[in-house]
Structure formats: C-alpha cells, structure tokens
C-alpha positions as CSV (number, residue, x, y, z in Angstrom):
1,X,69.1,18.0,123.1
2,X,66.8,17.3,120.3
3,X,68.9,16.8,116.9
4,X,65.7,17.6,114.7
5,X,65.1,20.9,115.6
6,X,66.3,23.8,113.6
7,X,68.6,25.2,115.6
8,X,70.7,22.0,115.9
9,X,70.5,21.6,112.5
10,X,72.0,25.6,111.8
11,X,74.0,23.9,114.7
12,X,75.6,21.6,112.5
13,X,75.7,23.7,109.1
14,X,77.5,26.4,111.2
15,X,80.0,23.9,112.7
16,X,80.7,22.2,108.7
17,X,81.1,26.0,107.6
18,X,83.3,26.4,110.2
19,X,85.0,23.7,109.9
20,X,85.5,23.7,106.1
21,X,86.8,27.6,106.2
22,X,89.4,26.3,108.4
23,X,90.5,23.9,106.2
24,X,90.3,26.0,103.0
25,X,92.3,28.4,104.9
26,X,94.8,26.2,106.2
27,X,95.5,24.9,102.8
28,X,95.5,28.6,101.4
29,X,98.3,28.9,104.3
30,X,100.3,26.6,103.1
31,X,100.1,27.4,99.5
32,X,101.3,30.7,100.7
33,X,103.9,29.3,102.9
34,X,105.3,26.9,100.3
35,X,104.9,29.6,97.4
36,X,107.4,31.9,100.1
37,X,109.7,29.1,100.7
38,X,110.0,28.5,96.4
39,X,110.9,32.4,96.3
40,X,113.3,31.9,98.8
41,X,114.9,29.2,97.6
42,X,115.1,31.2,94.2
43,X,117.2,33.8,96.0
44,X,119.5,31.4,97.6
45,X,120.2,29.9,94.0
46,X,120.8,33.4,92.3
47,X,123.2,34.7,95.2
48,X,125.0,31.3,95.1
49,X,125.1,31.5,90.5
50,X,126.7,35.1,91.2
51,X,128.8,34.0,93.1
52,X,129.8,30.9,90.8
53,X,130.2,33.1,87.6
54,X,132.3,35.5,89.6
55,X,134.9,32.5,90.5
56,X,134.6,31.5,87.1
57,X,135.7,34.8,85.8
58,X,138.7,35.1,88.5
59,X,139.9,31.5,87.2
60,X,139.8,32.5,83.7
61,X,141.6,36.3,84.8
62,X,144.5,34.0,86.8
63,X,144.7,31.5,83.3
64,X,145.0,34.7,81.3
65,X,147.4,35.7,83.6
66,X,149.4,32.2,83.8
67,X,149.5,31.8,80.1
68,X,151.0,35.1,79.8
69,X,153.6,34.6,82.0
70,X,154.3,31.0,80.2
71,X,155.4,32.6,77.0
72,X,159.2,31.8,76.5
73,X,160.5,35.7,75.5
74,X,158.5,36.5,79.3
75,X,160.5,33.5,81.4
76,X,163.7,34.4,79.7
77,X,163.1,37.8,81.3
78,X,162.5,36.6,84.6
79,X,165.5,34.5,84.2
80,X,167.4,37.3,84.2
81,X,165.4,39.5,85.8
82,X,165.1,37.3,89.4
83,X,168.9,36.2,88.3
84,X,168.0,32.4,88.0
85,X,170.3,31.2,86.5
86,X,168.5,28.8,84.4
87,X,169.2,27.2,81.2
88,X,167.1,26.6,78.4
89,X,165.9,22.9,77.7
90,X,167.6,21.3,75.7
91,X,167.0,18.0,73.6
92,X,169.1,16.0,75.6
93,X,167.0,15.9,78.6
94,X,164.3,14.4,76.8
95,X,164.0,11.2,76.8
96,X,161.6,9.2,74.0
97,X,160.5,6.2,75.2
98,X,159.8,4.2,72.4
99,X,158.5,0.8,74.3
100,X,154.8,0.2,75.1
101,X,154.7,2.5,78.8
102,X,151.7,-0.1,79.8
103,X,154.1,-3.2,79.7
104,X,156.5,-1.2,81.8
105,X,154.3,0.7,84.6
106,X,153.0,-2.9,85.0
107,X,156.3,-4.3,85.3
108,X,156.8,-1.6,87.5
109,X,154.0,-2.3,89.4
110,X,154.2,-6.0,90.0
111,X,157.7,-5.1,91.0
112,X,157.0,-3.2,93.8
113,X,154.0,-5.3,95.0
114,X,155.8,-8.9,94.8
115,X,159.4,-7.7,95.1
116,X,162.0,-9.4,92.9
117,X,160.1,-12.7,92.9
118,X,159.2,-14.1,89.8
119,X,155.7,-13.3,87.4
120,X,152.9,-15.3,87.6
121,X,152.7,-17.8,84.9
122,X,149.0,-16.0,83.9
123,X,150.7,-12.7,84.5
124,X,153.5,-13.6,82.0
125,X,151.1,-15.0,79.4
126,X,148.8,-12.1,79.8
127,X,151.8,-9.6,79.4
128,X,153.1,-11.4,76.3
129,X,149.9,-10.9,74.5
C-alpha cells in the first residue's frame, strides 16, 4: 500500500476525524454523566435538609412541650393528680459547698486510684498551690 496516494491520505484524515469525534464525544459523555451525577447529588442533599429541619422542628415541639410541663403550678398538679406524694424542695436538702470542688474531685480521684496510701510528694505540692 502506497502511503502517498490520495486515498491513503483521506485514509488517514478520515481515521483523525474519526478518531477525534470519538474523543469529543466521549468527553461530552462525561460532562453529561458528571453534570447528572451533580444533580443527583443535589437531590440527595435536599431530601436529607428536609428531613433535618423536620427533626429540628420535632425537638424544639418536645422542648416546648418539656418546658411546659417543668413549670412548678403544672408538677404540683401532677403531684396530685398521679397521687405522688411528693414534697416540695426544701432548703435543707441543698447543700453549698463552699470549698474549691477541684481540690476535692482530685482528692477524690487520687483516692480511688491509689487507695488510702499516701499523696505524692509532687502531688501534695501541686495541690497546695
């Protein structure tokens, strides 16, 4: 086959035509494809904020719902209502605690890790700080 004649060379500009188109395509394919896949995606995102704003709105309907119940004129009712028996609080079930609560929970703490054995000396000059 003789490469210098015309018809191989129409030949060969048929085959780069060819060839090119299929590429162009391709990539037109998957521009397509990926624009399709965006859209989808999209959807998925919408259904899912839907469904996010209608838990949202449920949690604050059961809050609503809790705080009205939490009103001390409502639980009195219910008291009685459900026949309880409960007592109001009183202020001599509260206890203040008027020393620093970090000393103690590490007290506390070291406590229950080490047992009754004595601090650390570090420990002890830390705590004194």
């Amino acid at each position: 086959m003789n490469k210098f004649n015309n018809h191989a060379f129409v030949n060969q500009l048929l085959v780069c035509l060819l060839v090119t188109f299929c590429f162009g395509g391709s990539i037109g394919l998957g521009t397509v494809w990926l624009r399709h896949q965006i859209s989808v995606t999209a959807n998925a995102n919408r259904v899912l904020k839907a469904k996010i704003d209608e838990v949202e709105r449920h949690i604050s309907e059961v809050s609503a719902l809790v705080e009205g119940e939490l009103v001390p004129d409502v639980l009195k009712r219910r008291n009685e209502q459900w026949r309880l028996g409960l007592a109001e609080l009183s202020d001599t079930q509260v206890v203040h605690v008027t020393e620093d609560t970090g000393l103690r929970l590490r007290t506390r703490q070291q406590r229950e890790l080490f047992g009754d054995r004595p601090e650390p000396l570090n420990l002890q000059l830390a705590l004194r700080r």
